[in-house]
C-alpha positions as CSV (number, residue, x, y, z in Angstrom):
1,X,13.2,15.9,-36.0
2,X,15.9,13.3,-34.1
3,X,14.8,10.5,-32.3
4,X,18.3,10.6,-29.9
5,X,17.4,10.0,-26.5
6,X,16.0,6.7,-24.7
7,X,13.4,7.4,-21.8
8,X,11.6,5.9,-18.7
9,X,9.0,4.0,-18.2
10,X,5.4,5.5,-15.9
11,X,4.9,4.3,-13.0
12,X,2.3,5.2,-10.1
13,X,1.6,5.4,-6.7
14,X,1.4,8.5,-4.1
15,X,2.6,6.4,-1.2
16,X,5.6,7.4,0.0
17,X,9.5,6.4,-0.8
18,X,10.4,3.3,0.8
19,X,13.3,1.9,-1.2
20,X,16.1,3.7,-2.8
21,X,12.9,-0.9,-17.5
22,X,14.4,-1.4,-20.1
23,X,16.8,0.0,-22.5
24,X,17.7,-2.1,-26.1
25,X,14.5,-4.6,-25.1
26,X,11.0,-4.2,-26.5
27,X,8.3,-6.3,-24.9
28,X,6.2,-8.4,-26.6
29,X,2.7,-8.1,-26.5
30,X,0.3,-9.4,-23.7
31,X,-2.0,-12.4,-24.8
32,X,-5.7,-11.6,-24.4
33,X,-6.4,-15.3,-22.8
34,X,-9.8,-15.8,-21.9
35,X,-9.0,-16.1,-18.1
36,X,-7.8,-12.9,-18.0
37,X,-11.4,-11.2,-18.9
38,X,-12.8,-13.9,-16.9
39,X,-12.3,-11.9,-13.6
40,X,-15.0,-9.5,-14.6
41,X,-13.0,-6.2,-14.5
42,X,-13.7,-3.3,-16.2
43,X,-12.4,-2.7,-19.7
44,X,-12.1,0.5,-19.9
45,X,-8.9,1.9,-20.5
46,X,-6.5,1.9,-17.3
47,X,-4.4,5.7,-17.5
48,X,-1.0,6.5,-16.0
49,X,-0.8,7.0,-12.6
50,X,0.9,10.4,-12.6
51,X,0.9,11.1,-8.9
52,X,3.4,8.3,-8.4
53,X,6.1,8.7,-6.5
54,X,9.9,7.4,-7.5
55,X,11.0,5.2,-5.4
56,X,7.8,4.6,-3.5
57,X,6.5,0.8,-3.3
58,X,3.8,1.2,-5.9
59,X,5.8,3.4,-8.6
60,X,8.3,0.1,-8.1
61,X,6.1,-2.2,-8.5
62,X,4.4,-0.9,-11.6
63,X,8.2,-0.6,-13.3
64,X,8.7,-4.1,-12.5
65,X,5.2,-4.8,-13.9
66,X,5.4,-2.8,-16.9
67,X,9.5,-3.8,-17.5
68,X,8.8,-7.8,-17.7
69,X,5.2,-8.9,-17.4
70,X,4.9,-8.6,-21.3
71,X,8.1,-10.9,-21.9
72,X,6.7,-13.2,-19.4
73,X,3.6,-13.9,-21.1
74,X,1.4,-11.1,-19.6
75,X,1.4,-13.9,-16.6
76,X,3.1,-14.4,-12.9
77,X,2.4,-16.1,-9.8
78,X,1.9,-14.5,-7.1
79,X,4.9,-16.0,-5.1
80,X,7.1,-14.9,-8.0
81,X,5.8,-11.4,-8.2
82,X,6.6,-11.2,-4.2
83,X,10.0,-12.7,-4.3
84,X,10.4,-10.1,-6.9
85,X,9.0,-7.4,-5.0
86,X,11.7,-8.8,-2.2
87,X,14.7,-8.2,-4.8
88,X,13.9,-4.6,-4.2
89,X,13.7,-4.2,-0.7
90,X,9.9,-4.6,-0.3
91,X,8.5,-6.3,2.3
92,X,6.2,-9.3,1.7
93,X,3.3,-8.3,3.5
94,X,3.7,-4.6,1.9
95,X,4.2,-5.9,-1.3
96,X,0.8,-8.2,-1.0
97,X,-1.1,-4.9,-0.5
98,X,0.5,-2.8,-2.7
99,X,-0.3,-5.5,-5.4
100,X,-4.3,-5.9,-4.1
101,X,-4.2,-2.2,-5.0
102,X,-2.9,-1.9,-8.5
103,X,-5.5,-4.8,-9.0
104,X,-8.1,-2.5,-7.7
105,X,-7.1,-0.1,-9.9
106,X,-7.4,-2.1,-12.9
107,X,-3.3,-2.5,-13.8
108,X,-3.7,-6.3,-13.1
109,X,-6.4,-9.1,-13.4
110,X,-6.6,-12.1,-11.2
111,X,-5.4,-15.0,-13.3
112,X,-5.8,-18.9,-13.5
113,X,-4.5,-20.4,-10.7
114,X,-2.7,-18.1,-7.8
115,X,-1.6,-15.3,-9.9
116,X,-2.1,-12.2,-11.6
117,X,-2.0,-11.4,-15.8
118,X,-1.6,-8.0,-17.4
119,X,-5.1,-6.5,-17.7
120,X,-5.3,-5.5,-22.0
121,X,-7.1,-2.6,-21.2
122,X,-3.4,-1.1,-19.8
123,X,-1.4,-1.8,-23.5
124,X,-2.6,1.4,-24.4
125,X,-1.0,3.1,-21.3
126,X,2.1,0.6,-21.6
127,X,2.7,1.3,-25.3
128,X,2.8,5.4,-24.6
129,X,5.3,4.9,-22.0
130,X,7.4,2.3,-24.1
131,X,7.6,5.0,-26.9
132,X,8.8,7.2,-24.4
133,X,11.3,5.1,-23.8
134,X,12.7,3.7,-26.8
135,X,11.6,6.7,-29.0
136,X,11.4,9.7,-27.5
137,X,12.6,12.3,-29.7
138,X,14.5,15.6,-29.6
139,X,12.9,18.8,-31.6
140,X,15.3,20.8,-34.2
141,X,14.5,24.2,-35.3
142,X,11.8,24.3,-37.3
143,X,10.3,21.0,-36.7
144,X,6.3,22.0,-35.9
145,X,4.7,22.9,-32.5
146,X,0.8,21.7,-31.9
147,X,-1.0,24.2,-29.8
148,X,-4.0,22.7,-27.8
149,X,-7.2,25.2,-26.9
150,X,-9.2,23.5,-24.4
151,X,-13.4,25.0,-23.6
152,X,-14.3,22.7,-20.7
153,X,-17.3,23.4,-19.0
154,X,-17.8,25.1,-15.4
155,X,-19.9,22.3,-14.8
156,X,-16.8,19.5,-15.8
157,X,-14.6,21.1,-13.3
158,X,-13.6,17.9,-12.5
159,X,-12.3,17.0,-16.2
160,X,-10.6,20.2,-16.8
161,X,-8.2,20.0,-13.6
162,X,-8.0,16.2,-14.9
163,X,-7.0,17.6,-18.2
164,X,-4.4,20.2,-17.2
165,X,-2.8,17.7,-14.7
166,X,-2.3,15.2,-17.7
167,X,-1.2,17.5,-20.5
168,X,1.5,18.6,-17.6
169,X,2.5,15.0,-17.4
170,X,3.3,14.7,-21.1
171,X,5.6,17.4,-21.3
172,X,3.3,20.6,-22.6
173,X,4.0,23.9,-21.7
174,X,1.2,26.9,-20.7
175,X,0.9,29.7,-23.0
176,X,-2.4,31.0,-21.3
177,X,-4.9,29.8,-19.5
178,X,-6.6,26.7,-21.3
179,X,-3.7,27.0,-23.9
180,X,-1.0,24.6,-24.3
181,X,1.6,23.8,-26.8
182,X,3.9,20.8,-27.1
183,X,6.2,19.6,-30.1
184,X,3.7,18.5,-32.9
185,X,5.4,14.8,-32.7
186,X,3.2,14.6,-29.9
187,X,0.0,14.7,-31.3
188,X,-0.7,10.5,-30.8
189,X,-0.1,11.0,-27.0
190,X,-2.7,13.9,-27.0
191,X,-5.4,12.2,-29.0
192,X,-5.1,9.2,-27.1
193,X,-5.3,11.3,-23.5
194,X,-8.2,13.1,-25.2
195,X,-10.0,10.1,-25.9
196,X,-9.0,8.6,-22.6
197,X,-10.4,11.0,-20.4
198,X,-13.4,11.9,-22.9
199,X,-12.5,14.9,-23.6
200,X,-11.9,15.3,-26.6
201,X,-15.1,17.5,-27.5
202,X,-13.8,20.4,-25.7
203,X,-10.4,20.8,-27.4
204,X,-9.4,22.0,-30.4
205,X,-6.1,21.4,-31.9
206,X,-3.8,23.3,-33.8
207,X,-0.4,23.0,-35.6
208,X,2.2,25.9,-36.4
209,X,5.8,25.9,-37.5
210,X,6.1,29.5,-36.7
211,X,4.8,30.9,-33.5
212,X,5.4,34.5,-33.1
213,X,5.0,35.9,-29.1
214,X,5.5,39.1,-28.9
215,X,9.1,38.4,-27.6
216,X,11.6,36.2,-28.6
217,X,10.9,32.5,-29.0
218,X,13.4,31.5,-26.0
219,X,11.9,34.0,-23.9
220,X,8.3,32.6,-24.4
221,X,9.8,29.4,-24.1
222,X,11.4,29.9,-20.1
223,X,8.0,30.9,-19.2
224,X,5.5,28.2,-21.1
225,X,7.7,25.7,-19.5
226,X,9.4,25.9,-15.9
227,X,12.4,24.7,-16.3
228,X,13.7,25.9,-12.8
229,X,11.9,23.1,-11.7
230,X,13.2,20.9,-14.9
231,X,16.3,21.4,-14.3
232,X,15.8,20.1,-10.4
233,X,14.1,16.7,-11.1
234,X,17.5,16.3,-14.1
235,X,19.7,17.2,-10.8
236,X,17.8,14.6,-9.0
237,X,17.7,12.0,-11.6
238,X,21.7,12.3,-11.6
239,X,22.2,12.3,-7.8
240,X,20.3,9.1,-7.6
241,X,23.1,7.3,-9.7
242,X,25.7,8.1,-7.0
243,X,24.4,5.3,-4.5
244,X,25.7,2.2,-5.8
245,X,23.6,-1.2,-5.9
246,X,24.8,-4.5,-5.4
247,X,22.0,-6.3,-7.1
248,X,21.7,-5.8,-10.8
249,X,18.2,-6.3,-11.1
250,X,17.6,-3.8,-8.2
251,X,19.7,-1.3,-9.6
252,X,17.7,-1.6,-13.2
253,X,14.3,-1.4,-11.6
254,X,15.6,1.9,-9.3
255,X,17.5,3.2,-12.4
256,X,14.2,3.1,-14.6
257,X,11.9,4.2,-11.8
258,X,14.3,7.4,-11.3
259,X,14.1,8.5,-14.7
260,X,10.6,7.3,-15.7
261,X,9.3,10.5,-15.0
262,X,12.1,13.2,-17.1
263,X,11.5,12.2,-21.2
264,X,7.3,12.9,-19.8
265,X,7.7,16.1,-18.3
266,X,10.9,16.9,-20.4
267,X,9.0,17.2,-23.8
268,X,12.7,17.4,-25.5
269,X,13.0,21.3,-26.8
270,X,14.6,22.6,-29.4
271,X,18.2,23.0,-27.8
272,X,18.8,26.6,-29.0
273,X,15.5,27.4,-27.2
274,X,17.1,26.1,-23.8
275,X,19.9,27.3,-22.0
276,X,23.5,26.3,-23.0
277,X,24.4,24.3,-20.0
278,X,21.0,22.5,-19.9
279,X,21.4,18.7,-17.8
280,X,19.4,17.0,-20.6
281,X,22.2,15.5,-22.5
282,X,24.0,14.6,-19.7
283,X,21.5,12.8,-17.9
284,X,20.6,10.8,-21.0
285,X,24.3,9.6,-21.4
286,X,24.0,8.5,-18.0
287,X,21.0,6.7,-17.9
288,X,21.9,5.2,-21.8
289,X,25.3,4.0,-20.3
290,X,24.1,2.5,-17.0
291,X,20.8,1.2,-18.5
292,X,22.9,-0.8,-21.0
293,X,25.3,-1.9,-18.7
294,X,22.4,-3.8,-16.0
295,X,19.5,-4.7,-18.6
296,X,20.8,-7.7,-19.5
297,X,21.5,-9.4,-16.3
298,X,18.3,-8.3,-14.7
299,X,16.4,-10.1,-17.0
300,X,18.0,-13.0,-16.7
301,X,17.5,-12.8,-12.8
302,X,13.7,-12.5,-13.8
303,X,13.9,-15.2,-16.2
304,X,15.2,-17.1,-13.5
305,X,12.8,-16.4,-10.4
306,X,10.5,-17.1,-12.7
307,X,11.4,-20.6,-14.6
308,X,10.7,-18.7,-18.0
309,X,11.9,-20.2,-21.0
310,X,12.6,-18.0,-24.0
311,X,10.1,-18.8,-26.7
């Protein structure tokens, strides 16, 4: 098992694209500070939002938020978050709203003073989509599969669509109906969506090294997964680097929030089960080289927006 691609952050939003984190730099953790669970918001965990959009306002602004709001102390005035918001092309008055709603929705907490800290009840969510990033990992042959067998109710309807939608989202392919199999070095993800959504009473899990379909392997493969459709968001991924940005920080935040979505949905198959001129390689030289070229510099415009001084 290889761990030899880098991938995107998650985003959300389902509004729609209006414009258009962070390769080699772990963030730091997010203080619990009393003021933050002052505000009285829920604690429950805060999920992905998987309908998001690249490119729209809220899928940006969650990149930015999940990219720097760690290094910055889990805190940021409001002013800075705007003028940030106005480095990407976002209005200031669109920006305000878009912000009032990922605090509806639990992403941020109103903080001392005019601002807005990093609610902990997203770290879970944050972590998942940092190991995405910095470790997402490639299968070999032989390296195990875990198959997930889901009983959900007719009376949960709501948590089995809820279910399917997010085992999509982290890259598993359908073998039948309430079946699912992803690469076993998966299984953390899945516990934790299990346990997110409360369903984990309805699923049992499994883990094979040898699945046998009754045809071959790469066969079974093209049809548990579609990668037609793959293959079209790797196309997109690597038509969105032709537009050139003259802001650095800009073009880090839309380079991020293009690809966010790909090492999710992308699970990373074995490469002799995927077809030889499959984009995956190519679009992860791409984003390694670009991402590595800008993340630097777009910190420091961050740093520097926001008067932060490295502790």
């Amino acid at each position: 098992m290889t761990r030899d691609r880098v991938g995107p952050l998650h985003t959300s939003g389902a509004d729609t694209p209006d414009v258009g984190p962070d390769a080699g730099i772990r963030p730091t953790s997010v203080p619990t500070a009393p003021e933050v669970w002052a505000s009285g918001e829920a604690a429950g965990p805060v999920l992905d939002d998987i309908d998001a959009r690249p490119g729209s306002t809220t899928s940006l602004l969650r990149t930015l938020i999940a990219l720097y709001l760690r290094r910055l102390g889990g805190e940021i005035s409001s002013a800075d978050l705007v003028q940030l918001a106005g480095d990407l092309d976002i209005a200031p008055a669109r920006a305000r709203t878009t912000i009032a709603r990922l605090k509806q929705k639990g992403l941020l907490l109103a903080a001392s003073g005019r601002g807005y800290a990093l609610n902990p009840a997203a770290m879970g969510m944050l972590e998942r989509g940092d190991r995405r990033i910095f470790e997402v990992r490639t299968m070999t042959a032989g390296d195990p599969w875990m198959l997930i067998s889901a009983t959900v109710p007719e009376s949960r309807r709501d948590l089995r669509h809820q279910l399917r939608k997010r085992l999509l989202f982290l890259g598993a392919g359908s073998v039948a109906s309430a079946l699912w199999i992803l690469p076993a070095h998966l299984d953390g993800e899945v516990a934790e969506l299990l346990d997110e959504i409360g369903a984990r009473e309805f699923v049992t899990l499994f883990e094979t090294s040898d699945p046998r379909p009754a045809r071959p392997l790469r066969d079974a493969v093209a049809s548990w997964w579609d990668l037609s459709a793959l293959r079209a968001e790797h196309t997109r991924f690597q038509e969105s680097l032709r537009t050139p940005r003259a802001n650095p920080f800009a073009a880090y935040v839309l380079l991020i929030d293009s690809w966010r979505t790909l090492p999710y949905i992308d699970p990373g198959l074995p490469p002799e089960l995927l077809p030889a001129d499959w984009p995956g390689a190519a679009s992860f030289a791409a984003f390694e080289m670009r991402s590595t070229e800008l993340a630097d510099t777009a910190w420091e415009h961050v740093r520097r927006v926001c008067g932060h001084t490295p502790g």
